[in-house]
N, C-alpha and C positions, 0 to 999 in steps of 0.2 A: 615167622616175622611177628615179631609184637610190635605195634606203631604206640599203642598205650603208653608201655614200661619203658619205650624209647625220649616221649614225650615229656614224661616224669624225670629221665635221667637229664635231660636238660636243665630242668630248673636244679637240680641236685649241682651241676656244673658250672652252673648262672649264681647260685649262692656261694658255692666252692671258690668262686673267683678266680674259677680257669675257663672262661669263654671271651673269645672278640665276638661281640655282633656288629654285621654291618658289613659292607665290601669294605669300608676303609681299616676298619680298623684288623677286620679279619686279613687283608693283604698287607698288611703291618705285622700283625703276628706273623705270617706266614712267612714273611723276608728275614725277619731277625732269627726261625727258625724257633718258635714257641708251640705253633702249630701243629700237633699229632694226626688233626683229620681236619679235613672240610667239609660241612655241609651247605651243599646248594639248593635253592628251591626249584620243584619242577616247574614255576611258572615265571623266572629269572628271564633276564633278557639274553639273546644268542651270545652278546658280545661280552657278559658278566662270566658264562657258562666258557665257552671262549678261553676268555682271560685265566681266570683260577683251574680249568683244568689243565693251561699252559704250565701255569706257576708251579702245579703239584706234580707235574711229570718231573719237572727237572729238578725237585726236590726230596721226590720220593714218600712227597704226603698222599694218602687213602684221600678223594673224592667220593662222597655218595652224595646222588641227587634223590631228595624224597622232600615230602610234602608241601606246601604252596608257602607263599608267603608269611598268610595272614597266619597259618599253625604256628610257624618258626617264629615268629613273633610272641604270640598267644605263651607259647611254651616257654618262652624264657620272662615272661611278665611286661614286655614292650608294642610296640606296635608293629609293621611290616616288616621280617626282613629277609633279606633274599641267601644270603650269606652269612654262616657261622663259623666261626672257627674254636675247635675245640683241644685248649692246652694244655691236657692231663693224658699220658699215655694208658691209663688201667682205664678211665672213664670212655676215652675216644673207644677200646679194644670191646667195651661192653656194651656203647652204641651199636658200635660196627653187626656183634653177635645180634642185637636186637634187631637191627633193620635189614640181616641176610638170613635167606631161609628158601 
């Protein structure tokens, strides 16, 4: 697991102009079908956690829950957010490699 290079590949994906942050907007992405992965944070509320890992079963998008809030914010240049969604399929596939292990 590298959390570093993980962290990095965000703002890489935040400049690329393929990220929703935010429950809205990332459940927006997710509907229209933009969304390759989710990320949640592990300190999200039951009912946010809940929700998008309803959405991603019946869509067939990858959920990983990792880091807090304040990281997933920190990491893409914003302030808290509990919710990402990430709309590039090579980039989500190289998160995914960095945050399993």
């Amino acid at each position: 697991m590298d959390e570093k290079k993980a962290l990095g590949l965000l703002g890489i994906v935040r400049k690329a102009g393929k990220l929703a942050d935010g429950a809205f907007l990332s459940e927006r992405s997710l509907k229209a079908g933009r969304s390759m992965l989710i990320l949640v944070s592990e300190d999200c509320t039951d009912r946010t956690l809940k929700e998008f890992t309803g959405m991603c079963e019946s869509r067939h998008v990858p959920l990983i829950r990792h880091f807090d809030m304040d990281t997933l914010g920190h990491a893409i240049g914003k302030s808290e957010r509990s919710v990402i969604s990430i709309e590039d399929k090579g980039l989500s596939e190289k998160l995914i490699g960095f945050l399993s292990d």
